[in-house]
DOSEVEX-749401 format. One record per residue: x, y, z of N, C-alpha, C in turn; residue in three letters. Coordinates in steps of 0.1 Angstrom, whole numbers, padded with zeros to 4 digits, always signed. Example, Ala and Ser with C-alpha at 12.3 -4.5 7.8 and 13.67 -1.06 7.14 Angstrom:
REM residues 2
+0132-0057+0078+0123-0045+0078+0132-0033+0078ALA/+0128-0022+0071+0137-0011+0071+0129+0000+0079SER/
REM end
This chain:
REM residues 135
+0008-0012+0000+0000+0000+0000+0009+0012+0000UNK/+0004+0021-0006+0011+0035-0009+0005+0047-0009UNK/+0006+0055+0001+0002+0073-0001+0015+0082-0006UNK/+0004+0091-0013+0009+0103-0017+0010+0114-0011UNK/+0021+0122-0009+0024+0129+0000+0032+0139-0002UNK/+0030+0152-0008+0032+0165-0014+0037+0160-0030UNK/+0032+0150-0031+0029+0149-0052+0041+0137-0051UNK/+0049+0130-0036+0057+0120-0041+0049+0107-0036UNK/+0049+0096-0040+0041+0086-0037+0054+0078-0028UNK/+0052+0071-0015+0059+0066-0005+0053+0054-0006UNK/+0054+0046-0004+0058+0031+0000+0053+0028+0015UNK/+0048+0022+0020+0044+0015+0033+0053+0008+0042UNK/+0061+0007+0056+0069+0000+0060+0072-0014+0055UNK/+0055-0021+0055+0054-0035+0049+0057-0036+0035UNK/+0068-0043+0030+0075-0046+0019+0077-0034+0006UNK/+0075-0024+0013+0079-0013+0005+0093-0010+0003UNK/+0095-0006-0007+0112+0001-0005+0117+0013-0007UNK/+0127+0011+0002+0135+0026+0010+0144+0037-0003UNK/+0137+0047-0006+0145+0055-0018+0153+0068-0007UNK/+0163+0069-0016+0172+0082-0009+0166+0094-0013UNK/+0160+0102-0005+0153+0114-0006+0165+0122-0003UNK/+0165+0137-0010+0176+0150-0002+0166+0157-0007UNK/+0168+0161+0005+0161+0179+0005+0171+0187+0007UNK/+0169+0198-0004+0178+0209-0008+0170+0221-0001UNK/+0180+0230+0009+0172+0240+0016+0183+0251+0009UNK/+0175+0265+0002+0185+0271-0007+0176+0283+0001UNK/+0164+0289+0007+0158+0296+0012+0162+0305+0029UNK/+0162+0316+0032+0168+0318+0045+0151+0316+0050UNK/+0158+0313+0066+0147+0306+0073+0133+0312+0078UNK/+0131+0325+0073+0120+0334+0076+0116+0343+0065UNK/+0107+0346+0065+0103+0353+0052+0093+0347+0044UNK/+0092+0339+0045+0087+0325+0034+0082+0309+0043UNK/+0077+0306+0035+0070+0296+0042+0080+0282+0039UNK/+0091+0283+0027+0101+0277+0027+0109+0266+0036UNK/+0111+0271+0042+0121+0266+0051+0115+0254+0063UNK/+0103+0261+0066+0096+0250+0078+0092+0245+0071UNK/+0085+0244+0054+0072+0233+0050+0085+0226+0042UNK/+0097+0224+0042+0109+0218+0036+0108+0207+0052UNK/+0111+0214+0063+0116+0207+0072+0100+0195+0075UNK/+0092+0200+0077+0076+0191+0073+0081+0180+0068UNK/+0079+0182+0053+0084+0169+0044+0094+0158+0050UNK/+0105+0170+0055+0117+0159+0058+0112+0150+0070UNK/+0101+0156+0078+0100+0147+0092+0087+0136+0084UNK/+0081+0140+0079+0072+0128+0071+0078+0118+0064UNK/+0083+0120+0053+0099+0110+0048+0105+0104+0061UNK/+0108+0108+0069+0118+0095+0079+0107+0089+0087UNK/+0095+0095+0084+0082+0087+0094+0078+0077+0085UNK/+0079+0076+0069+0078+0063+0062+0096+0057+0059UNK/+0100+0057+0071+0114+0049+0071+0124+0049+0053UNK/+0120+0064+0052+0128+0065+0036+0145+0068+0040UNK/+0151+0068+0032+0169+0074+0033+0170+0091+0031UNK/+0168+0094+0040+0169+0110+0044+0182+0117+0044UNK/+0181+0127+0036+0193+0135+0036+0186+0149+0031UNK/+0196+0161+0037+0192+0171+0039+0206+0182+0037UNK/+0206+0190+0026+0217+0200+0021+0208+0214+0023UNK/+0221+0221+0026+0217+0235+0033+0232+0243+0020UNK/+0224+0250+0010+0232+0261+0007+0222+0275+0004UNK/+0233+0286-0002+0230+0298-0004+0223+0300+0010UNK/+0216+0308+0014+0209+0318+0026+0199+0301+0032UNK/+0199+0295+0024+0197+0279+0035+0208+0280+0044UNK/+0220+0283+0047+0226+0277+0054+0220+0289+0072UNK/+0216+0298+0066+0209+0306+0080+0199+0296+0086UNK/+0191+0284+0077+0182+0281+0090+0192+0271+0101UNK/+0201+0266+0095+0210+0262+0110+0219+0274+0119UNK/+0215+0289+0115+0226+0297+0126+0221+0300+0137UNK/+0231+0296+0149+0228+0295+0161+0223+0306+0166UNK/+0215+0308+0174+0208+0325+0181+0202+0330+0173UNK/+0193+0323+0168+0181+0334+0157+0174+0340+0169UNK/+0167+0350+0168+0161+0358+0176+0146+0359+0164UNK/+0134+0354+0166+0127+0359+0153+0109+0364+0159UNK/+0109+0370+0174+0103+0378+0177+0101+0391+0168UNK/+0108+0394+0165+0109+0410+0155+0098+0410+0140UNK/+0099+0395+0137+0095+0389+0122+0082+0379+0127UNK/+0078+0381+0139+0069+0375+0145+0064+0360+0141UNK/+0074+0354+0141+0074+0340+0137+0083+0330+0148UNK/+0078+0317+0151+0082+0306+0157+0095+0304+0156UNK/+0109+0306+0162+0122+0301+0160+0118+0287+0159UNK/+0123+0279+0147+0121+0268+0144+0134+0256+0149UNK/+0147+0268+0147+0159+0262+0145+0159+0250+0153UNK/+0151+0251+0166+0162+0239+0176+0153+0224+0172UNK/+0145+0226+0162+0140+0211+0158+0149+0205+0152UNK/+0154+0215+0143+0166+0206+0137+0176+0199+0148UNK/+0178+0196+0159+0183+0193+0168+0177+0179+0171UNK/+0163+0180+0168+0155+0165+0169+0158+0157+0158UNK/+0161+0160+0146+0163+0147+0137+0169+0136+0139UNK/+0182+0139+0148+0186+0129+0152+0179+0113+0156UNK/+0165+0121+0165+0155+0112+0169+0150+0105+0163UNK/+0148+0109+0146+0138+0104+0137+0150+0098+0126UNK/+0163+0095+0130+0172+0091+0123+0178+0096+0113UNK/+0173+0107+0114+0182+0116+0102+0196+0123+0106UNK/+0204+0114+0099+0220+0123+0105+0231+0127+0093UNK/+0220+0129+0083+0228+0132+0069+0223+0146+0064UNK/+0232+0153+0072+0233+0167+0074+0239+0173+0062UNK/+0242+0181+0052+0256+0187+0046+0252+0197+0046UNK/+0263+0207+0047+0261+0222+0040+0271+0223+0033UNK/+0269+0235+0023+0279+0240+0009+0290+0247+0016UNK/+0304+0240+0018+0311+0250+0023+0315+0265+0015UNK/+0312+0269+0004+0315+0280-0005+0301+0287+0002UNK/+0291+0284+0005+0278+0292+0015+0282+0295+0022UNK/+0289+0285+0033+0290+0291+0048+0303+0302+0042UNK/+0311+0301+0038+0322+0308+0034+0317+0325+0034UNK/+0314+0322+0021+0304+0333+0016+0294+0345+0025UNK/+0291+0343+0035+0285+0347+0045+0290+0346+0060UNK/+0299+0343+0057+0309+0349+0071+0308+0335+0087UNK/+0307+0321+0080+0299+0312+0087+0305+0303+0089UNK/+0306+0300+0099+0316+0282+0104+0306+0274+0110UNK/+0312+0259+0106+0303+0247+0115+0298+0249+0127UNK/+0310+0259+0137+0305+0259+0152+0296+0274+0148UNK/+0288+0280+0142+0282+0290+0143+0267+0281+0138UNK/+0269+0270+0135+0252+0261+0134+0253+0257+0148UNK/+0233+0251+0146+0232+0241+0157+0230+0231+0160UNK/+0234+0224+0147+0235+0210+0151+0248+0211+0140UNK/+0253+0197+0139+0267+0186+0131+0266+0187+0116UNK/+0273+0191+0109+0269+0191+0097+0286+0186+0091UNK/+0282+0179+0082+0294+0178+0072+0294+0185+0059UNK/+0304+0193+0058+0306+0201+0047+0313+0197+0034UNK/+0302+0199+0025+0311+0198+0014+0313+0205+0003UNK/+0321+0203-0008+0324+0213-0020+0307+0213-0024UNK/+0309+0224-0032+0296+0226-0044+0294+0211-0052UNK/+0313+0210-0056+0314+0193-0067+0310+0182-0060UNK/+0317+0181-0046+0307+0169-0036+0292+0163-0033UNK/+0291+0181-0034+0274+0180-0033+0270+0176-0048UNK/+0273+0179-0058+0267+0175-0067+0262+0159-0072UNK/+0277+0155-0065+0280+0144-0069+0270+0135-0058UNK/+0269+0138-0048+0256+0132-0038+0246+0132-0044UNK/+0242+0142-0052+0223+0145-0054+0226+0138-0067UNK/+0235+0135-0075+0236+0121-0083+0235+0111-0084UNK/+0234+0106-0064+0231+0094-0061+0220+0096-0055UNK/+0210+0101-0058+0197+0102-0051+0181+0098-0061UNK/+0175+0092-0053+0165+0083-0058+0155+0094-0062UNK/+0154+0107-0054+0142+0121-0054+0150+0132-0048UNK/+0153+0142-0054+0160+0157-0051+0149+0168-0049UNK/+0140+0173-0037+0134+0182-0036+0142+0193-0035UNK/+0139+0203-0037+0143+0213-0034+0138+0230-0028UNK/+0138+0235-0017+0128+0244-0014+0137+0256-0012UNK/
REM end
């Protein structure tokens, strides 16, 4: 048995099979509805036990910066859920190191573990991927 779920059709734990999903976060974390209905998806996908992976470039790499303050823009700091993936098995983190570069940003300035890679690294991952969303 199989549901559809934002236009991708998933597989059922019972004998269904596991595709490598990445979600590409290219949006900064406020402004747009981007960034949290990206993170949605991603917690639905590990809730049908799919292969979860998750890249953060361009002004994506702000929804991991530590100390958002986002009273001002009167919206939900979302950041520290990314902290729960772990729970839901997701630990395939990357960001674009030429992003964090770019914007004045280091590993220890996120809040959670991320492995960094080239722009060519990353390419070469979303080559190995079964579905490439991107928000």
């Amino acid at each position: 048995m199989s549901e559809v779920t934002g236009g991708v059709e998933m597989e059922e734990e019972t004998g269904g099979t596991v595709k490598k999903f990445m979600f590409v976060n290219r949006k900064a974390p406020y402004g747009t509805i981007y960034a949290l209905e990206a993170l949605e998806v991603v917690l639905i996908s590990a809730a049908f036990d799919q292969d979860v992976s998750l890249v953060f470039l361009d002004d994506g790499v702000y929804q991991l910066k530590k100390g958002q303050h986002t009273k001002a823009v009167d919206m939900k700091n979302f950041s520290p859920t990314y902290r729960a993936l772990e729970g839901y098995d997701i630990d395939k983190l990357y960001v674009e190191k030429e992003s964090l570069e770019q914007r004045g940003l280091t590993p220890d300035d996120l809040v959670v573990d991320v492995q960094v890679l080239s722009a060519d690294e990353i390419s070469k991952l979303m080559a190995e991927q079964d579905v490439v969303l991107s928000f």
